[in-house]
C-alpha positions in Angstrom: 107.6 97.3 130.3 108.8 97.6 133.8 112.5 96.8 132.5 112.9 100.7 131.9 113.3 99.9 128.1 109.9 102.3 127.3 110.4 104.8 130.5 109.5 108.2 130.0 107.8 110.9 131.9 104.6 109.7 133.1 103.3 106.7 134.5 99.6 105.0 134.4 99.5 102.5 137.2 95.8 100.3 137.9 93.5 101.0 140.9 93.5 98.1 142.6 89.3 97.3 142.3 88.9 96.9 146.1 90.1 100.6 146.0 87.6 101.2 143.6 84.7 99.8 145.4 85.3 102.7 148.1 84.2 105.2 145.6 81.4 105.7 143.2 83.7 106.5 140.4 87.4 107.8 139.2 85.9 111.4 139.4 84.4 110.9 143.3 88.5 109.0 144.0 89.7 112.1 142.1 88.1 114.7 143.5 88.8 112.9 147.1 92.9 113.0 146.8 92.1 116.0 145.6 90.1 117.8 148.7 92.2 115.9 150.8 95.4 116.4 150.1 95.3 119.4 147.2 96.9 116.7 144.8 95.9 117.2 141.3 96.3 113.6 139.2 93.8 112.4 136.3 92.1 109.3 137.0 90.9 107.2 133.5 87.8 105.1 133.6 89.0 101.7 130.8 86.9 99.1 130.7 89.6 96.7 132.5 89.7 99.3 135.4 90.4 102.4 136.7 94.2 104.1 135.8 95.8 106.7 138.2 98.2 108.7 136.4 101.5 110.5 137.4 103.1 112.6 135.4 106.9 113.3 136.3 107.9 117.0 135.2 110.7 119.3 136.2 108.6 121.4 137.7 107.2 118.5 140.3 109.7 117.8 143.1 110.5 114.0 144.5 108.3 115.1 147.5 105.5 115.9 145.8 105.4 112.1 144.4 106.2 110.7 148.1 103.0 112.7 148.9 101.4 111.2 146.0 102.1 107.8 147.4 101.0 108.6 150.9 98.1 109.9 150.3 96.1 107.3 148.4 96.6 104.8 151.3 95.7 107.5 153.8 92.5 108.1 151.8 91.2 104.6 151.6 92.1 103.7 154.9 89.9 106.9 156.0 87.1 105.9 153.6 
C-alpha cells in the first residue's frame, strides 16, 4: 500500500501499456534503458502488464534513481 505501512527496499511500479506498445517486449524496453543510459533494472512480463522494478540499496545513491526516472521518459519520447 502506498500509505508506507508495507515499504521496504524495492519498488515494482506498472508500465504504463502505451509505453509498452513502443517496444516488442520487457527485454527489448530493458535492454533499451539499458544501452542508453547503462541503467541495469529487471523488467517482469505478468499477465496484467509489464512491472519495472527498482530496488533501493545502500550501495545505489539518490542520483542514481533521479537518473532512473529521467531516463524512461527520455527513452520513449526518443522511440
Amino acid at each position: 500500500p502506498a500509505d508506507g505501512s508495507m515499504l521496504g527496499s524495492m519498488v515494482a511500479m506498472p508500465v504504463p501499456p502505451d509505453v509498452q506498445a513502443r517496444f516488442a517486449d520487457g527485454t527489448a524496453m530493458h535492454d533499451a534503458i539499458l544501452e542508453a543510459h547503462r541503467i541495469e533494472v529487471p523488467l517482469f512480463d505478468r499477465p496484467d502488464g509489464w512491472l519495472i522494478r527498482a530496488s533501493c540499496q545502500i550501495y545505489n545513491t539518490p542520483d542514481e534513481y533521479e537518473r532512473l526516472a529521467r531516463a524512461v521518459p527520455a527513452l520513449i519520447a526518443s522511440s
